[in-house]
LOMARGU-563062 format. One line per 3 residues: number of its first residue (from 1); their letters; for each residue x negated, y, z of C-alpha. Coordinates in Angstrom, 1 decimal. Each point is the difference from the previous one (the first is absolute). Last residue first. Layout:
N
NUM) a) X/Y/Z; ...
//
This chain:
150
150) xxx) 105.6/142.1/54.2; -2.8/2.8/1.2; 0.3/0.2/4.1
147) xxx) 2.5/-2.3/1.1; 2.6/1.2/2.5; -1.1/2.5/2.5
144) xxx) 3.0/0.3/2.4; 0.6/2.4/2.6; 2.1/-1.6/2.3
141) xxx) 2.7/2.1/1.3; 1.3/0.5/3.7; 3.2/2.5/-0.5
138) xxx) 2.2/-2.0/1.9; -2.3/-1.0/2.4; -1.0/-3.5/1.2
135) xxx) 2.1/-2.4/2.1; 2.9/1.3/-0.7; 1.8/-2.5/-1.8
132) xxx) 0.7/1.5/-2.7; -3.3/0.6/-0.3; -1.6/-3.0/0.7
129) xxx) 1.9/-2.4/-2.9; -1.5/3.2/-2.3; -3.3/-0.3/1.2
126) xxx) 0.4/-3.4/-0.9; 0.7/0.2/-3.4; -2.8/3.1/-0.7
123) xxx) -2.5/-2.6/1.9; 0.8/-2.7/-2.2; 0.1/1.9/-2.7
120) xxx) -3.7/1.3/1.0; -1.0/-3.1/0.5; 1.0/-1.5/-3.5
117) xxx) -1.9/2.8/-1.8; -2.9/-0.1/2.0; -0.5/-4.0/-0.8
114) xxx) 1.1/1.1/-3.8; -3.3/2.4/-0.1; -1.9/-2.4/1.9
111) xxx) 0.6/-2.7/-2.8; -1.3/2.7/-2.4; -3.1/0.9/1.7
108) xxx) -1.1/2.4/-3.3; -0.4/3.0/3.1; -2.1/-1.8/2.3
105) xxx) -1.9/3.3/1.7; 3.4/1.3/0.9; 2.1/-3.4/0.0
102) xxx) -1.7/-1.0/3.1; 1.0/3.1/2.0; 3.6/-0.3/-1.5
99) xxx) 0.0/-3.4/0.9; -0.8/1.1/3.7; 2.3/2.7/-0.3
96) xxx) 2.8/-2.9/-1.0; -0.9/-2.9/2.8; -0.1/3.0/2.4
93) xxx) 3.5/0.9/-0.5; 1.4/-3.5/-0.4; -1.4/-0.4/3.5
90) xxx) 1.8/2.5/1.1; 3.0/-0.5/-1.5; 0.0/-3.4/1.9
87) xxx) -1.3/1.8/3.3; 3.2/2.2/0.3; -1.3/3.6/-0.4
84) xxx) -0.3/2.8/3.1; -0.7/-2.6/2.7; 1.6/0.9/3.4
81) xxx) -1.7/-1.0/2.8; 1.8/1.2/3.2; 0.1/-3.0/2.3
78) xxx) 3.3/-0.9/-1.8; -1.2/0.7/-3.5; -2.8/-2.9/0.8
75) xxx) 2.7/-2.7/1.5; 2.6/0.6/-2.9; -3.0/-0.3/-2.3
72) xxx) -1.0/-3.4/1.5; 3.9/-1.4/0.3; 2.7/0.1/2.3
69) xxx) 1.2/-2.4/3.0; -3.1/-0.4/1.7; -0.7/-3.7/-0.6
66) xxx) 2.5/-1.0/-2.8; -1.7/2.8/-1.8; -3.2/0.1/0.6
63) xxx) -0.5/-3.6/-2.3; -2.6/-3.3/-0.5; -1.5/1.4/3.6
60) xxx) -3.2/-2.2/0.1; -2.2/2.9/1.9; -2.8/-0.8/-2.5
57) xxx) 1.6/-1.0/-3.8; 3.6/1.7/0.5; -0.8/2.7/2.1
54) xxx) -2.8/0.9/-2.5; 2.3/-0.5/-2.7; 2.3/2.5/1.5
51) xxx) -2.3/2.6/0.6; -1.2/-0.3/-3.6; 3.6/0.5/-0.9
48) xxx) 0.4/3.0/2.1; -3.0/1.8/-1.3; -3.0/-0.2/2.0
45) xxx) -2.0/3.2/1.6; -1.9/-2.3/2.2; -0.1/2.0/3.0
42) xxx) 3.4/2.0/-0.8; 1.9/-2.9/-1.9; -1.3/-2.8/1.8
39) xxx) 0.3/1.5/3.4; 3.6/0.6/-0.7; 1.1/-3.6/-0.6
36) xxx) -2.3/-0.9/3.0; 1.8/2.0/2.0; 3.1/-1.0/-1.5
33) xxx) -0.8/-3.5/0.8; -1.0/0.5/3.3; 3.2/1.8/0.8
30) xxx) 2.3/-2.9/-1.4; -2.1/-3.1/1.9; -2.2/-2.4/-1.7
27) xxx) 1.1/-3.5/0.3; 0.8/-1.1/-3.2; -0.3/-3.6/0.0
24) xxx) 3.9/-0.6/-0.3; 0.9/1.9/-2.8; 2.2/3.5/0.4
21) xxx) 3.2/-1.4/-2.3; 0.3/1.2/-3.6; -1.3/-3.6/-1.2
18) xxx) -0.9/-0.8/-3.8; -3.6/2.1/0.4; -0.5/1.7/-2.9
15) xxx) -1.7/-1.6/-2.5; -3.6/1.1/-1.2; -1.3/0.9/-3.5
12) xxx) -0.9/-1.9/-3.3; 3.3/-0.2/-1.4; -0.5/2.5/-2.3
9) xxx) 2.3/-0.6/-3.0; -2.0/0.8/-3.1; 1.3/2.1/-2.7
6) xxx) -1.0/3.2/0.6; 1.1/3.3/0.4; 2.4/-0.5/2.7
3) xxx) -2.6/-2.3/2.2; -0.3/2.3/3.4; 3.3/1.4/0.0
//
């Protein structure tokens, strides 16, 4: 979802690892690695995609999954952590009010005015995808401030 709106084809970004087996170097047992899994979100207060790249680049774990048997977020909501948005929306959420707080005292931004446009479809489309699939409520709206003076 990250290049509909443009024309480019992003392929600057890394591969997941080919292999869905536990790798042979990983010697870092389950209950340590939830620990630590847990640590980084409550110490740290990391998202679950900075927790994995930092398992990924330190600990050298290229995946949780084939390790523990579930993923990140599965780990966090079964220790009690329950995020109230998925982190994608999220950050689609933030990206938009922190347009919105730029286009305020830049009001003739025109390119920003299109940027905030296109984020806020995409978070209206994928709010959608969450909702009926109850991740996020039914009734969850967006409240969308589309371009200022067209």
């Amino acid at each position: 979802m990250a290049r509909m709106h443009a024309h480019t084809r992003g392929k600057s970004h890394s591969t997941r690892p080919t292999s869905k087996s536990v790798p042979t170097w990983v010697s870092i047992s389950h209950s340590d690695l939830t620990t630590n899994i847990i640590k980084m979100y409550k110490e740290d207060g990391l998202t679950a995609s900075q927790i994995g790249i930092i398992l990924r680049d330190e600990y050298g774990i290229p995946l949780v999954k084939p390790i523990l048997g579930k993923t990140i977020t599965d780990v966090l909501r079964e220790n009690g952590i329950k995020q109230d948005m998925p982190e994608d929306l999220d950050r689609l959420v933030k990206k938009a009010l922190g347009l919105q707080r730029h286009l305020r005292t830049h009001n003739s931004d025109r390119r920003n005015v299109r940027s905030l446009e296109l984020i806020e479809s995409k978070i209206h489309r994928l709010s959608r995808y969450y909702k009926t699939r109850d991740k996020i409520d039914k009734n969850w709206k967006y409240a969308a401030v589309i371009a200022q003076a067209q």
